[in-house]
N, C-alpha and C positions, 0 to 999 in steps of 0.2 A: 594124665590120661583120664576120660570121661569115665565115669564110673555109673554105671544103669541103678536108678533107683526102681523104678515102674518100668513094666514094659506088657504089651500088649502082642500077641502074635496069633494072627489072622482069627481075634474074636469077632464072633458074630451072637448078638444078642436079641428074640425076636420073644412078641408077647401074643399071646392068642386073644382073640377079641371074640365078643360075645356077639353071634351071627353072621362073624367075617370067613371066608372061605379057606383064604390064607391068613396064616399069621401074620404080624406089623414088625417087620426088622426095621429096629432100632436105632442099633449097631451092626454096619454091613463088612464087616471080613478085615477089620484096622489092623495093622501094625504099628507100633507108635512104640519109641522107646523116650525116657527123661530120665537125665541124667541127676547126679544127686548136686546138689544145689545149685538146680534152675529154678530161675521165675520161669512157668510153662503155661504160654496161653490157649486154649481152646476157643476158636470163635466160629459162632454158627448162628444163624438167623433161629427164630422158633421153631421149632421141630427138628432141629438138624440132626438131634443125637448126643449133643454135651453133655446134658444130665445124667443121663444114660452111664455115657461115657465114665462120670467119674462115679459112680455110685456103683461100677464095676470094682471100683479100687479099694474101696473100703468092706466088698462081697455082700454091700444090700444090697446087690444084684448078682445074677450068677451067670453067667456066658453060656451059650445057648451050644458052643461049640467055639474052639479054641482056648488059652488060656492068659490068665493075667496074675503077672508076679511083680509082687511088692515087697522089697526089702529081702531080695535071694531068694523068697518061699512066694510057688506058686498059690496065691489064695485061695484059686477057683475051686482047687481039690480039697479047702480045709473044710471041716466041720464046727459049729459055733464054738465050742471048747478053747479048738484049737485057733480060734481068728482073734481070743482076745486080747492076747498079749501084741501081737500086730495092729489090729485097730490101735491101742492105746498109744502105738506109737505114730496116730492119723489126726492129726487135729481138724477142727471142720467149723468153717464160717459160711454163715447163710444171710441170705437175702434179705429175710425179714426178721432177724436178729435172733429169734429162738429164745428170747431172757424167760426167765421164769417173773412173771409180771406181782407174786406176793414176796419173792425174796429183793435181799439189796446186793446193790453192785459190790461188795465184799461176797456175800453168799454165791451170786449167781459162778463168779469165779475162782468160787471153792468147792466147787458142785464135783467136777471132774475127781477132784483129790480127797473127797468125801467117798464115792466112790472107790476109788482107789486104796481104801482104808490107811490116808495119809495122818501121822499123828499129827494132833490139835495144834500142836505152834510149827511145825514144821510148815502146815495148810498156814498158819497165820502169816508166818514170815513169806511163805510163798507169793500169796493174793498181795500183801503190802509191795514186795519185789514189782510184780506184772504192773498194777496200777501204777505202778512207778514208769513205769517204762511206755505204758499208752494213755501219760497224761493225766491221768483219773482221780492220782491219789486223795484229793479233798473231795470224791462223790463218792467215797466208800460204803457211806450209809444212804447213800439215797434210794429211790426204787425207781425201777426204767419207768416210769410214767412221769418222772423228773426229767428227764434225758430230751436233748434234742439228737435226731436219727444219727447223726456224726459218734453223741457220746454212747450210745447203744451200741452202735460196731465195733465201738473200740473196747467195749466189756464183752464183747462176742470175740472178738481177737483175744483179749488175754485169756478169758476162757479157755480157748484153741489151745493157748500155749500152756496152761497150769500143767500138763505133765509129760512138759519135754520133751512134746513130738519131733520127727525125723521128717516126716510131710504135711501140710498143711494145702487141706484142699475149699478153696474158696469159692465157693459157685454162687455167681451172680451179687456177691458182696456187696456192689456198688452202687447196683441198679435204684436202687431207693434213695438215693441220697442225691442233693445236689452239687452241681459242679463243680464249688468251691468245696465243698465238703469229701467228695469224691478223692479229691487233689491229696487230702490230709490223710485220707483215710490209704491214699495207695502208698502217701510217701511212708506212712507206717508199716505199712505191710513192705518194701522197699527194705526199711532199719532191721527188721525181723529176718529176712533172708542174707543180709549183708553180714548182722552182727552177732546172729545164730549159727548160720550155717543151712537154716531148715529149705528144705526142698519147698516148691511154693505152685501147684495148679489150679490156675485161674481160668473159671469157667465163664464166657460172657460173650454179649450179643455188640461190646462196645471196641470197635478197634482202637480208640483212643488210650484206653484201658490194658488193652496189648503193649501200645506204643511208649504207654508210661514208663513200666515196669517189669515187664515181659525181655526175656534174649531169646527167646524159642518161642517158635508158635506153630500150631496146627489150625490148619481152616478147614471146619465141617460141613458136609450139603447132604442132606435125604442119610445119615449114616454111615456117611466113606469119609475120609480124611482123603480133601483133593488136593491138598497144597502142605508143606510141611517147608519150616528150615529157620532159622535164622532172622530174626524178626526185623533187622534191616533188609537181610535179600528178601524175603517174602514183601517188605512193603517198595521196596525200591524198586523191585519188579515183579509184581504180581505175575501166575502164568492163566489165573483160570476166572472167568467171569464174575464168579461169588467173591473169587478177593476181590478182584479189582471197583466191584461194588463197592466192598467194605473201606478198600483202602479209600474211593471218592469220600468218603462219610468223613474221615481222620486225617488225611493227609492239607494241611494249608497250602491254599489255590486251588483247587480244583473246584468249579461252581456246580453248586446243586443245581436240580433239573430247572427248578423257576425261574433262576439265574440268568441259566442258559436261554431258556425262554426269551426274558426280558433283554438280551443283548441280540438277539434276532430281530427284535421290535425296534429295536435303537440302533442299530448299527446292517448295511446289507452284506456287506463284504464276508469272507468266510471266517467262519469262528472255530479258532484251534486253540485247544491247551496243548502248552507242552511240559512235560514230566521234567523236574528238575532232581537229576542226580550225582551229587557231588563224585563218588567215588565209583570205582566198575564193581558190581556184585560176581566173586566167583564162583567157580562151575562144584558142584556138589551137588548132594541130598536138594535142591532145590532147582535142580538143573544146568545147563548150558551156560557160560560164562556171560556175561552181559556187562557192558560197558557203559562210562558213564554218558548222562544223560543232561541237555540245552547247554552245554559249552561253549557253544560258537555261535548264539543267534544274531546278534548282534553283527559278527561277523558277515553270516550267510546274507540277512536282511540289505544289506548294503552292497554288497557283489552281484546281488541278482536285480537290485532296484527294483524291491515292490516296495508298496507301501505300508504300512502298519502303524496299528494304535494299540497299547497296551490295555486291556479290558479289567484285569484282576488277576491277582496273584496269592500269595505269602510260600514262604519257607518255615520250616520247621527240622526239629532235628530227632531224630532215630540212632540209637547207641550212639551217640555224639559225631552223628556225620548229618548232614545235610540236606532232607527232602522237601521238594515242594513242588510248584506247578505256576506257570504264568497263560494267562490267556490272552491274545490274540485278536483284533479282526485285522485279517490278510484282505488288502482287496489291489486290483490293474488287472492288466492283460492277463489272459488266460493261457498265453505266450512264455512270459514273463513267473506267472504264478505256480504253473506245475513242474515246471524245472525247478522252483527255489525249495516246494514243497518235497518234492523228490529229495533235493541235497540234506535238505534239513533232517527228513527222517532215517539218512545212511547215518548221521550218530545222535538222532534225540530221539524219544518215544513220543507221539504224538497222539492228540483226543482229537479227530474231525470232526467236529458237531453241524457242518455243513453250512448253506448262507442261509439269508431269511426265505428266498424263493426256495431252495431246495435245503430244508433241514434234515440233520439227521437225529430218529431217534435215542433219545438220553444212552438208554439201554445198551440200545446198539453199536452205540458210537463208543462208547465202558468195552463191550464186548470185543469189539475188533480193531483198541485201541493197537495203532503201531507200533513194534518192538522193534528196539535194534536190531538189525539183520536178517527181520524174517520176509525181506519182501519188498515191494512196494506199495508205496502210499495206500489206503484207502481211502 
């Protein structure tokens, strides 16, 4: 049985501005619970409210109304005294590394257990352990200005861990690093939560980064949590236009807007993605059961006799099932073409991007992407 590590119940956190008439909520009225050894991701565009969000957890921030508990003990209500023994069990990775730029990678991740008044070989054996564990051990005496942004994270990481935290809240970790290095730095953070046990909320603007290492997810907009569940149903069916944004960015096959563009200029016929999903997402915390998705196109395409040229695709996988997206130009009779369209979207999800004379915009075509069962075509 899940067991709640955090949990959030209908905070709302707002900040007064200087000349502003109303306050700026932040954080609009969340509920959010995470269980204790999730990867838990938070994704929101800039200003959504994530920061916000986890900086609630650790009570450098303080809820403007409702409350938030971490580890059984509601924080909201403690006093500095009383938050220390709780933070030290918060570990915290940041964006732009945090090192202290005159100590070395030994010191900076003996810092926490210096404070902690950890005796001297105990901190020693400790620090050799972690570098042990994120790679490092022969950069023990170096200083971050030795480091490329990969090995900085990963002395930010062990850091996090010198005093055997129970959550480890990562905000925007990755953001700085590149992709290959990204890769290394999540599969780390991956090893941490598998062979620790430690709870893991990742704060970030990247759903790929969800998709890695994330089983949970929450999607933020303007300070609400619109979408929550299950980071395969959330990506295998988005309900609400910010995913489904998000998920075009991460999901293999679905073409970016320029894309789309350029297959209007090259091809006249209609241009659909269709959403490939191996398995049916069911009904829970993220809604309505949903079935799976382009199982029979191949099928359809040939019963209905239109014609078709595959434009661009790829699959990829989400907790080891199966998503992706193939695109499409549909072109014949217009007889022929909105009955096949009709069949196809009673069991596939469907992107209309429209032809080259009548396009539809990117946005809007993300927007009023076709679900199973809710309708016909658009």
């Amino acid at each position: 049985m899940s067991e709640p590590i955090i949990t959030f119940n209908h905070v709302i956190k707002e900040f007064r501005q200087k000349g502003a008439k109303q306050p700026f909520r932040a954080v609009d009225d969340v509920s959010l619970t995470i269980n204790r050894g999730d990867v838990f991701g938070v994704i929101g565009y800039s200003g959504a409210g994530k920061s916000t969000l986890v900086r609630l957890i650790n009570a450098l921030e303080r809820p403007t109304s409702g409350t938030v508990s971490v580890l059984g003990t509601e924080v909201s209500a403690l006093n500095e005294s009383k938050l220390r023994p709780i933070r030290q069990k918060i570990g915290m990775i940041f964006q732009q590394f945090n090192l202290f730029s005159t100590k070395t990678v030994a010191q900076n991740v003996a810092y926490p257990l210096q404070l902690d008044h950890w005796r001297k070989d105990y901190q020693d054996r400790r620090v050799a352990e972690l570098l042990e564990f994120v790679g490092l051990a022969d950069q023990a005496n170096k200083y971050p200005s030795q480091l490329s942004g990969g090995q900085k994270q990963r002395v930010g990481i062990a850091r996090a861990l010198a005093t055997n935290p129970e959550i480890l809240l990562a905000d925007e970790a990755t953001s700085a690093l590149d992709p290959d290095t990204t890769n290394e730095v999540l599969a780390l953070l991956k090893r941490v939560n598998e062979e620790f046990g430690i709870t893991i909320v990742v704060i970030t603007h990247q759903m790929n980064v969800v998709q890695r290492i994330a089983n949970r997810v929450a999607v933020m907009s303007s300070g609400r949590i619109v979408e929550s569940g299950n980071v395969y149903d959330v990506f295998a069916a988005p309900r609400e236009p910010v995913t489904k944004r998000f998920i075009a960015t991460a999901v293999d096959g679905v073409p970016e807007p320029e894309r789309v563009q350029q297959m209007h200029r090259d091809w006249p016929g209609r241009i659909v993605t269709v959403l490939i999903r191996q398995k049916d997402v069911a009904a829970g915390e993220h809604g309505e059961a949903v079935s799976a998705s382009g199982q029979n196109i191949s099928e359809l395409i040939a019963k209905h006799g239109v014609t078709s040229g595959l434009l661009y695709g790829g699959i990829d996988t989400v907790a080891g099932t199966a998503i992706g997206a193939i695109t499409y130009e549909f072109s014949g009779d217009e007889s022929r073409l909105r009955p096949f369209l009709d069949d196809l979207a009673r069991d596939s999800d469907l992107i209309d991007f429209g032809t080259a004379a009548h396009p539809v915009d990117y946005d809007t075509a993300l927007a009023a992407a076709h679900m199973s069962g809710e309708g016909e075509t658009r």
